[in-house]
C-alpha positions in Angstrom: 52.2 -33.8 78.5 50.5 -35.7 81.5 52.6 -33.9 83.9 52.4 -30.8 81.9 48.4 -31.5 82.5 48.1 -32.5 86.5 50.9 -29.2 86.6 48.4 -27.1 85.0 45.3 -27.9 87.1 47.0 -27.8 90.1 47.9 -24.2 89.6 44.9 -23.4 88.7 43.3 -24.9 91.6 45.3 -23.4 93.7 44.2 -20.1 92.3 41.3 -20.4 94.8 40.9 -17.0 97.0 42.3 -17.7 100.5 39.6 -17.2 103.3 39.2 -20.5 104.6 38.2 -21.6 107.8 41.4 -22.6 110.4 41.9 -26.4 110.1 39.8 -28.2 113.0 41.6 -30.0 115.8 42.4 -34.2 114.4 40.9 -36.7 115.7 43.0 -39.9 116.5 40.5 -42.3 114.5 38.8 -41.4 111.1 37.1 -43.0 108.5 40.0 -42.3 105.9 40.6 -45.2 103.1 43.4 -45.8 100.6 42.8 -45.0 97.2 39.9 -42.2 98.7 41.6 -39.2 101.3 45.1 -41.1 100.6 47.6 -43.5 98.6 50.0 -45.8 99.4 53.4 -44.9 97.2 54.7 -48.1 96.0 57.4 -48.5 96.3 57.6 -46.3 99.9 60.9 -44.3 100.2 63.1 -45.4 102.6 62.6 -42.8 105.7 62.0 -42.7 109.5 58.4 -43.6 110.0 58.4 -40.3 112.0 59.2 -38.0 108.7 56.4 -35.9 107.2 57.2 -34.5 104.6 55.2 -31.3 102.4 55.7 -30.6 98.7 54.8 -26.8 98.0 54.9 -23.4 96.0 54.9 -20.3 97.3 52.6 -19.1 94.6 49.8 -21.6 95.9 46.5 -20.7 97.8 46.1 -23.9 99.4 50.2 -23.9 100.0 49.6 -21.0 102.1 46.2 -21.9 104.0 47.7 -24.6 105.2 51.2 -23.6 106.0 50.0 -22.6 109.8 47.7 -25.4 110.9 50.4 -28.1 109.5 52.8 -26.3 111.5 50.4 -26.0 114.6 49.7 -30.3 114.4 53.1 -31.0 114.4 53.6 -28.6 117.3 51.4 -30.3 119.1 52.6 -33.8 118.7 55.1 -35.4 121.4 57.4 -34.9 120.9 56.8 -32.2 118.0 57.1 -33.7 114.4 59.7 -31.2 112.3 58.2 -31.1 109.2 60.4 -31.8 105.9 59.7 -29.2 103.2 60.3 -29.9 99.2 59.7 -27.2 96.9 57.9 -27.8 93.7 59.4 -27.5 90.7 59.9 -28.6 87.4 62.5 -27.8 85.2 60.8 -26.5 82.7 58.9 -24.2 84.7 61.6 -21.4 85.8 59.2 -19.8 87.5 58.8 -22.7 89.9 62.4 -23.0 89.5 63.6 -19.9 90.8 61.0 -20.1 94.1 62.3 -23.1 95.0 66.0 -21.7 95.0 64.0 -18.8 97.3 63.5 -21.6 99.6 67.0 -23.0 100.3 68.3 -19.3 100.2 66.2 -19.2 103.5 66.9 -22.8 104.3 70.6 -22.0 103.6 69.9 -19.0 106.7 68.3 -20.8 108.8 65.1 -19.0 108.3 63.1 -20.8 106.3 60.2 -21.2 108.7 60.5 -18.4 110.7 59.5 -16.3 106.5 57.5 -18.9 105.4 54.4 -16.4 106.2 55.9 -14.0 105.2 56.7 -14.9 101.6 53.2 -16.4 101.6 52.1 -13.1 102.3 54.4 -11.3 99.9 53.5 -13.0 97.1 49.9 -14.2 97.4 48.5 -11.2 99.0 50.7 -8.5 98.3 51.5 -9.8 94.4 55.2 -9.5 94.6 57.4 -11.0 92.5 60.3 -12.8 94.1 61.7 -14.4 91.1 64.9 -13.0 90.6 68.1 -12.4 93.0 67.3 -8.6 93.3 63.7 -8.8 94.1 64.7 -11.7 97.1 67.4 -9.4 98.3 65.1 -6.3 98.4 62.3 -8.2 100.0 64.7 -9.9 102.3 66.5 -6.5 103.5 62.7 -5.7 104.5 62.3 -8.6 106.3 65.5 -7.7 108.4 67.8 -10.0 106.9 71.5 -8.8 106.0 71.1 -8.2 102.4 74.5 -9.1 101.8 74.0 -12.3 103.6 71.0 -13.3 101.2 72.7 -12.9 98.2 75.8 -15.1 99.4 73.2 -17.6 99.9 71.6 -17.2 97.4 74.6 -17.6 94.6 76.3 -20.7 96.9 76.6 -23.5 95.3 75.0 -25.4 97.7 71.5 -23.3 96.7 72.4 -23.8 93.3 72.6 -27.7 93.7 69.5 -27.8 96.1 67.6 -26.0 93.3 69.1 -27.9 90.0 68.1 -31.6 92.4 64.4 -30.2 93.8 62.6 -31.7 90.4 64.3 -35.1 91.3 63.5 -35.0 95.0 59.7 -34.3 94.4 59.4 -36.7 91.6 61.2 -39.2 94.2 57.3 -38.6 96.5 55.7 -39.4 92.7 53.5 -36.0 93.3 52.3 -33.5 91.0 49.7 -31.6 93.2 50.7 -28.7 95.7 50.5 -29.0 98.6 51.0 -32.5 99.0 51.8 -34.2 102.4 53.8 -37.7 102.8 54.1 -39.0 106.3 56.8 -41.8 107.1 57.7 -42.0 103.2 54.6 -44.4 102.7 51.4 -42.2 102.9 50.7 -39.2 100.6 47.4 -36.9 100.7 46.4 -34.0 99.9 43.7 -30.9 99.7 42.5 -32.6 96.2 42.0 -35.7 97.8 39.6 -34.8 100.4 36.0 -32.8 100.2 36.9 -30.9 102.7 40.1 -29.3 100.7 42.6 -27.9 103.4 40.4 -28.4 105.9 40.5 -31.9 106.2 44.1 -32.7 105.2 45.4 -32.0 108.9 43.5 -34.8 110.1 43.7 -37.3 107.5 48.2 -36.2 108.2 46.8 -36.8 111.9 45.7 -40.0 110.9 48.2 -41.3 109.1 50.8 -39.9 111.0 49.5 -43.3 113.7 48.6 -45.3 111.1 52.1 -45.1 109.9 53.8 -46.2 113.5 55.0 -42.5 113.8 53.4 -41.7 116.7 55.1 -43.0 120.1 52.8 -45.6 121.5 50.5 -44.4 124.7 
């Protein structure tokens, strides 16, 4: 029921119209404390102090506002940070479920951050609903991906696996808020932490992204 809970007013805060101001540029020092803008996991999970690592949904607001300025820090950062992406899902929540076997079908193609806007855009603006194999094919075909292609990915076992494990794998980050942001498998924030909201998760990832020892040293 507590999950069930934090699940339930996630989504709905994530339910916020999109519109938000672009993420300012980070500052290398802020006043961010533990327990306030972030937490400490305890205990970490074993990872390369460089790893940063984003739990989302496709069917989140805040997901998709800030899909472009986490992608435009860690494009920035030398060398540039690759950022680890983890669907949420729970599995008792198919629809959750079936977007997050929409992800490692792309992951599976090598494309899942070149359509990561693009699914945004399909389902948050445009309302589509890419829950079922014929609705990813279809979209995917539009996208100018080989249709049959898609669906091979999509019915691999691998994707199967991926999708079946992706509860596990977020509940390993001990999150339940969308999107969430981990960096060296130590730190985790997210919009809900921060009065800012999206706007000042980049820099607090900034932040701890040094703070962590990921950062090469100057």
């Amino acid at each position: 029921m507590r999950v069930l809970i934090r699940l339930t007013l996630a989504a709905a805060t994530c339910s916020t119209l999109l519109g938000a101001a672009p993420a300012p540029a980070p500052t290398a020092v802020a006043p961010y404390t533990e327990g306030h803008q972030f937490v400490r996991l305890s205990p970490p999970v074993k990872t390369s102090p460089r790893e940063v690592t984003e739990v989302f949904w496709y069917n989140c607001a805040h997901s998709y506002q800030l899909e472009q300025p986490l992608e435009e820090w860690a494009a920035r950062q030398d060398p540039p940070v690759v950022i680890r992406r983890i669907p949420a899902a729970w599995p008792d929540q198919p629809v959750m479920m079936a977007y997050a076997r929409l992800y490692y079908t792309l992951d599976k193609l090598g494309v899942a951050q070149r359509e990561a806007l693009p699914v945004f855009h399909a389902v948050r603006d445009e309302g589509m609903d890419l829950t079922t194999e014929d609705a990813v094919v279809d979209w995917a075909t539009g996208e100018g991906l080989d249709p049959a292609a898609v669906r091979t990915a999509y019915e691999s076992q691998q994707v199967q696996d991926e999708t079946r494990d992706a509860p596990a794998l977020r509940e390993k980050y001990r999150t339940s808020e969308m999107p969430s942001v981990i960096v060296g498998g130590t730190f985790r924030t997210s919009p809900f932490m921060n009065p800012e909201g999206v706007d000042g998760t980049v820099p607090v990832v900034d932040y701890l992204y040094r703070h962590a020892g990921g950062a090469p040293s100057r």
